[in-house]
C-alpha positions in Angstrom: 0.0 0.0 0.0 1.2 3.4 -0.9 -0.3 6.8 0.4 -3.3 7.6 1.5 -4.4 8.7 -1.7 -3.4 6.2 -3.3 -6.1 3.9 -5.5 -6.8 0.8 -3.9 -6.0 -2.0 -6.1 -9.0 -3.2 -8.0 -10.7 -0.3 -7.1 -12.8 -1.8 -4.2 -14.1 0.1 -1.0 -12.4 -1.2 2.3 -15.1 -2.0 5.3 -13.3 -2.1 8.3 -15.4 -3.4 11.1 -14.7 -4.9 15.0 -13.9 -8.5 14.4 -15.1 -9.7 17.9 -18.2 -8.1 17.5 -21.1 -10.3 16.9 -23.4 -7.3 15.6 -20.0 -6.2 12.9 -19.8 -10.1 12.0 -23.5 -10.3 11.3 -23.4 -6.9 9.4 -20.2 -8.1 7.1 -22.2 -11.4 6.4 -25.0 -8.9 5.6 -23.5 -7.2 3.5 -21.7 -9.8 1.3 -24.8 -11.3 0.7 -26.2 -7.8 -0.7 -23.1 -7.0 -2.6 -23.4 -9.1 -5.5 -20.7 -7.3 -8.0 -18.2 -7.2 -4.6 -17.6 -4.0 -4.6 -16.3 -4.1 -1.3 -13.8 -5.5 0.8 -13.3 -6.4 4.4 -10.7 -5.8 7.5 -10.6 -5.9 11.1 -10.0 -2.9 12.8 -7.7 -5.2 14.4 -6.0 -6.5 12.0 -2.6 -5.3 10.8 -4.1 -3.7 7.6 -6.7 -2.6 10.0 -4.6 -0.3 11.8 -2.5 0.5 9.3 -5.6 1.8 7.6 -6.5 3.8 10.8 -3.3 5.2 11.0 -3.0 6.3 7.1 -6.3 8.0 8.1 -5.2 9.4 11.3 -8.3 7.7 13.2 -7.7 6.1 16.7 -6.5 3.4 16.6 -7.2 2.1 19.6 -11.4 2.8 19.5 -13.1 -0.1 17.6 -16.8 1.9 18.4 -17.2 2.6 14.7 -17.4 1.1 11.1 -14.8 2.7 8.9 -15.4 2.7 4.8 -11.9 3.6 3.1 -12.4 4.7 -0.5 -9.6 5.8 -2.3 -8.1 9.0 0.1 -11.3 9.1 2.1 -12.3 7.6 5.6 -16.1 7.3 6.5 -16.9 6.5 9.8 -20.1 5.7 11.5 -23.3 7.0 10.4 -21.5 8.2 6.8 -19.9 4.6 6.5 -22.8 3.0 6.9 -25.1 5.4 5.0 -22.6 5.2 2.1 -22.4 1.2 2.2 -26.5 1.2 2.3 -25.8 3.0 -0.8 -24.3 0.3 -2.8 -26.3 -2.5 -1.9 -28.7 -4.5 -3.9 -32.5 -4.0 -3.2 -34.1 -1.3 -1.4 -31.2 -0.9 0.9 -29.7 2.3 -1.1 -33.1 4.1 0.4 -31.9 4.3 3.6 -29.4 6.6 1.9 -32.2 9.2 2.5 -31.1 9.2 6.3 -28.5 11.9 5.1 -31.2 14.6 5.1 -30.5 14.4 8.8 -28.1 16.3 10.6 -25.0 13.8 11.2 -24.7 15.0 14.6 -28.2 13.2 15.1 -27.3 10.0 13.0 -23.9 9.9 14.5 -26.2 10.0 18.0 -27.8 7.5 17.3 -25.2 5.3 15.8 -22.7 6.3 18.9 -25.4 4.5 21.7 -26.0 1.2 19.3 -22.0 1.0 19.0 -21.5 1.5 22.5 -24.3 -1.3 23.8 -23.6 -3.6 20.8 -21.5 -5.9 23.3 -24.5 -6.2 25.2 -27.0 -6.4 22.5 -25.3 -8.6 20.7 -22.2 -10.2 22.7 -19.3 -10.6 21.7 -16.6 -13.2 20.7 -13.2 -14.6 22.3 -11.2 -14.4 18.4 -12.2 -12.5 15.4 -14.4 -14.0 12.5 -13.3 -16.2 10.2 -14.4 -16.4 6.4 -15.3 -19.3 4.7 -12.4 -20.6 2.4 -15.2 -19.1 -1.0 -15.5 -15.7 0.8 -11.9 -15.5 1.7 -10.9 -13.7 -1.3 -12.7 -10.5 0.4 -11.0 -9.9 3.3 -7.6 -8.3 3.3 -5.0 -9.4 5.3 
């Protein structure tokens, strides 16, 4: 990897989401299955290319609260990422695009206390997920 502003290869959009997270596992697996030309790609935030990502983008490393969406010199993070990934999806997802009429300080609200109770909502596991050996091919190492 190069600079930040550097194209990522193939042109895909990085997801980086909390690997332990039950909620972030379920929502990868979501989104894979709504992603039919794989657009995009995954990482753990704690995964080497996860924090290298986070520190190209000068994002905290250490705070696994949000989604991050890394497209080309840009880093999304919570209610943008996930606004943005709706976006792209296959079937009626890209309407909750329309969310953006909102302020982001009331998304980002919103988004903040599911993030911070997701643990509890959803649990959480001991190791991060683990693609099968056909889905491997989108996660970045």
């Amino acid at each position: 990897m190069g600079a930040p502003g550097e194209i990522i290869p193939g042109g895909k959009d990085i997801v980086l989401f909390d690997g332990v997270c039950n909620l972030c596992s379920a929502s990868v697996q979501f989104i894979i299955k709504r992603d039919p030309g794989a657009k995009f790609q995954f990482a753990s935030l704690q995964s080497p290319i996860g924090q290298e990502l986070l520190k190209r983008h000068q994002i905290d490393q250490s705070v696994f609260q949000s989604i991050v969406l890394i497209r080309g010199a840009k880093a999304l993070q919570q209610s943008n990422a996930a606004l943005e990934i709706a976006r792209n999806l296959s079937g009626g997802w890209p309407l909750f695009f329309g969310f953006k009429v909102f302020p982001r300080f009331i998304r980002d609200t919103v988004y903040c206390w599911i993030s911070k109770n997701r643990y509890r909502f959803f649990g959480k596991k001991d190791a991060c997920w683990l693609p099968s050996a056909e889905l491997k091919s989108r996660f970045i190492d």
